[in-house]
Steps between C-alpha positions, in 0.01 A plus 500: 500500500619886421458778713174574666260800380300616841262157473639330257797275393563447125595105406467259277152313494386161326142400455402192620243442234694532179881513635567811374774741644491881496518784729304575818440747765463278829285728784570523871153285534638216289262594194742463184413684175714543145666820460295534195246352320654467228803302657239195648383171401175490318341319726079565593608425856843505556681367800797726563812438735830670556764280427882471601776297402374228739173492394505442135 
């Protein structure tokens, strides 16, 4: 993860549906969303995650 912007930590993120890796904003709550939409799976209902080299 990069550095964090007030409630918010920039990452990598996979979705569990599809497998596909792009770029997400993870929140202080845990909710994780892509930096844009145009940088996300095209999933109806994707299933997003912040990953980490131990985690792929």
């Amino acid at each position: 993860m990069t550095a964090r912007d007030k409630s918010r930590e920039k990452a990598a993120g996979a979705c569990d549906n599809c497998g596909e890796l792009f770029t997400v904003w993870v929140h202080d709550d845990g909710t994780v969303r892509p930096i844009s939409p145009h940088n996300a799976c095209s999933c109806d209902d994707p299933e997003l995650r912040a990953v980490d080299e131990t985690s792929l």
